[in-house]
N, C-alpha and C positions, 0 to 999 in steps of 0.2 A: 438621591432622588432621581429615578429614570425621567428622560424628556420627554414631556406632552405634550406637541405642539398644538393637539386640536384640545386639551384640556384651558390653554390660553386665552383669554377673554382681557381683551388691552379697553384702559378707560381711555374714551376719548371725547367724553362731553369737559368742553374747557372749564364750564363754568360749576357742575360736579367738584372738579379739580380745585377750582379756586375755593372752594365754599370747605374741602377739604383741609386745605390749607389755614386757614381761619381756623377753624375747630381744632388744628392741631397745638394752636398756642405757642409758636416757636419763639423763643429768645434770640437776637444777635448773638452768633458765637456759641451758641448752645447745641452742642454732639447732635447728630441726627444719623438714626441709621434707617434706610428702606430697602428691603426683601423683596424681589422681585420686579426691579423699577419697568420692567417689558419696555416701550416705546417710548418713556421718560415722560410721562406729561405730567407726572409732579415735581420732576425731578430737576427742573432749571427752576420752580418754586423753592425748593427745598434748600436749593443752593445760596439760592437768593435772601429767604429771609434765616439761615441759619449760618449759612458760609464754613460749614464744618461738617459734611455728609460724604458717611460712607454708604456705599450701597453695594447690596452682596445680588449678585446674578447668574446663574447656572447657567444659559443658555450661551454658547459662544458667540452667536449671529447677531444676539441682542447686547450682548456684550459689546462685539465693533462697532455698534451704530451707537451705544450710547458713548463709547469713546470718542467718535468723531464729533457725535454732535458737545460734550461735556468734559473732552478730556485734558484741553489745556484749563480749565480755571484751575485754580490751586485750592479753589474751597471741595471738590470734589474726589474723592479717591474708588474707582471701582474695583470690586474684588469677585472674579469667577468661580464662584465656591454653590456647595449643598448647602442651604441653611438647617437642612435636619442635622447635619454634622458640624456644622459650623462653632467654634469656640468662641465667644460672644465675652467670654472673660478679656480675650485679648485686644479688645478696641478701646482700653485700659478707662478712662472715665466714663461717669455715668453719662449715659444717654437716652435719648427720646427714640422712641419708634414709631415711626411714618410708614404705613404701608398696604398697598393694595394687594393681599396676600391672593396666591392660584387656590383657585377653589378647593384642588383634589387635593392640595397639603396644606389647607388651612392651620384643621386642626392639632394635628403634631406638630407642625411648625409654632403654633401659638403654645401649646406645651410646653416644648423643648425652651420658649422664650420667658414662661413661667420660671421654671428651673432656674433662669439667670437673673430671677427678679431684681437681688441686691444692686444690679448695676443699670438698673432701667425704671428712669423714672415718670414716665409714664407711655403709651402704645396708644396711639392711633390706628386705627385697623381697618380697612376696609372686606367683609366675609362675606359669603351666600345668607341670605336673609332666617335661611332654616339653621344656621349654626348660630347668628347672633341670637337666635331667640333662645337656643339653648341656654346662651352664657347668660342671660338677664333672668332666668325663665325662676318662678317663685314655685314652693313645693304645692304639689296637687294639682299645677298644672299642669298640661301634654307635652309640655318641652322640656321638664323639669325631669334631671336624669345625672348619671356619675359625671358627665363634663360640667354641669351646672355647679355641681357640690364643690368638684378640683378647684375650678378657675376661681369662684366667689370664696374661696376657702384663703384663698392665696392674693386677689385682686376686689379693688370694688370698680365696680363693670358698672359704665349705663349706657344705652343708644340714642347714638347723636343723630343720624340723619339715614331719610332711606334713598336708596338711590335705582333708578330704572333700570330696564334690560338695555332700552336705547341709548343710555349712556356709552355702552361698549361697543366694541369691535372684534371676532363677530359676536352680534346681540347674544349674551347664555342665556340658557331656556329659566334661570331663575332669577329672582328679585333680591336688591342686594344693600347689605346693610353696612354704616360705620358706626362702629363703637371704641368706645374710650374703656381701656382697663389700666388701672394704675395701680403696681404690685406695691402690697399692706409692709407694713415695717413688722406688724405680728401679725400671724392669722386674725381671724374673726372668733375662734373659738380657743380652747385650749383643749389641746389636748396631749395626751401623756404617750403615742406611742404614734407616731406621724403614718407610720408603715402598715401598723394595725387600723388606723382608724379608717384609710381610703381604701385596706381590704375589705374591711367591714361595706363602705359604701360602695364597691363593686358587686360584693354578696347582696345585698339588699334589691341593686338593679336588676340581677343576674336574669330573673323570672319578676318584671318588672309591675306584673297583674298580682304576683303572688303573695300570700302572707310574711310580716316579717320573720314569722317563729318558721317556715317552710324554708326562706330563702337560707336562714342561718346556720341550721341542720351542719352545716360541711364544720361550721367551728364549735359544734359540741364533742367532736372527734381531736379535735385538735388543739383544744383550748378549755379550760371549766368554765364551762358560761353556764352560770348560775340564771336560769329565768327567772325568779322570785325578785334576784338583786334588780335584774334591769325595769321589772314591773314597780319595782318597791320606788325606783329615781324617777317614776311618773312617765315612762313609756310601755307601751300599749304593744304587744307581741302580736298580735290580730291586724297592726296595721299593717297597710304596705309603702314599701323603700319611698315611692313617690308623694308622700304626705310628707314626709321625714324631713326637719331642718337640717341645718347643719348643727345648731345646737343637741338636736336630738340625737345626731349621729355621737356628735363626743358625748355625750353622757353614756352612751349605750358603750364607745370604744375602750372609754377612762374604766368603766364600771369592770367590763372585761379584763382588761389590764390589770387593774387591781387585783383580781381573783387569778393572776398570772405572773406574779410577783416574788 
């Protein structure tokens, strides 16, 4: 992840921080990891009510200041790393995530965090208020899209609290939200081909106006997708991707599958 210093937007309203804190539910003694701690104002909380936080920080400068100000307690361990690269396997038990993520890598950062669900049991988040609405966002509405599908596929997402511009430092031009996602022990649906089914729900967004039967076109070349079968499981080829559940999606991916077997 290249540095962005002007993409940086530090929380600095204390009582944001504290209310943050609360909502994150932390146990005594319960792992804590936070991504991006910038200028620490959660991070002598963190310490406090968990006594066991690692926090990963790219930035060298911010790095030394939070060593100075957090580096002899023993409940705190900093590590100068990329969190898009970061192995998240190696901080061996499960752990909670606390974190007021940079805007400009929100999303693949929360991604790549997905991937490691089995060892995180639940994420506090702090995002741009147009990403959280993504992840909560229900089908048919405007924010409803392939990150809605992934995250809800794998996590059940809700928004906890909205937070101002003037909370930060300096103010970002947008409004900003936290949410709780806590990665599923099984998905929400089943389905038989994990690979197929989120290419399927890429296909579907691709031409997000477009018909389902227009957008799918690329996998009748490369797959027997039978239209009859998927009309027959009670989906509608005239919709479009943004009506589509998730349930709708595996029915349409299993259906595929099967005729690919």
């Amino acid at each position: 992840m290249k540095k962005r210093p002007l993409g940086q937007n530090f929380l600095v309203d204390l009582n944001a921080a504290r209310r943050i804190l609360e909502l994150a539910g932390i146990s005594p003694g319960e792992p804590v990891l936070e991504i991006g701690p910038g200028k620490g104002v959660l991070t002598g909380g963190l310490i406090e009510r968990s006594g066991v936080l690692t926090a990963i920080e790219i930035d060298p400068r911010l790095c030394a200041e939070l060593t100075k100000r957090f580096g002899s307690d023993p409940g705190f361990r900093l590590l100068q790393a990329d969190a898009l690269k970061f192995d998240y396997s190696s901080l061996g038990a499960r752990f909670k995530v606390v974190s007021n993520l940079p805007y400009y890598a929100a999303v693949p950062i929360l991604k790549r965090l997905v991937h490691y669900g089995a060892r995180i049991s639940d994420m506090t988040l702090m995002l741009q208020k147009e990403v959280a609405d993504r992840l909560v966002a229900e089908p048919g509405s405007k924010a409803y899209g392939s990150l809605s599908v992934f995250v809800q596929y794998h996590c059940q997402v809700e928004r906890l609290l909205e937070v101002g511009k003037s909370a930060f430092y300096p103010p970002p031009k947008v409004e900003s939200t936290v949410i709780r996602a806590t990665p599923l022990v099984r998905p929400k649906v089943e389905v038989n081909d994990e690979k197929m089914f989120f290419s399927i729900v890429h296909a579907a967004f691709f031409h997000k106006r477009k018909m389902l039967k227009n957008n799918l076109k690329a996998w009748e070349k490369q797959f027997d997708l039978d239209r009859n079968k998927i009309h027959l499981a009670g989906i509608d080829l005239a919709r479009r991707g943004e009506t589509l559940s998730l349930e709708d999606f595996a029915v349409i991916s299993n259906v595929i599958h099967s005729a690919n077997v």
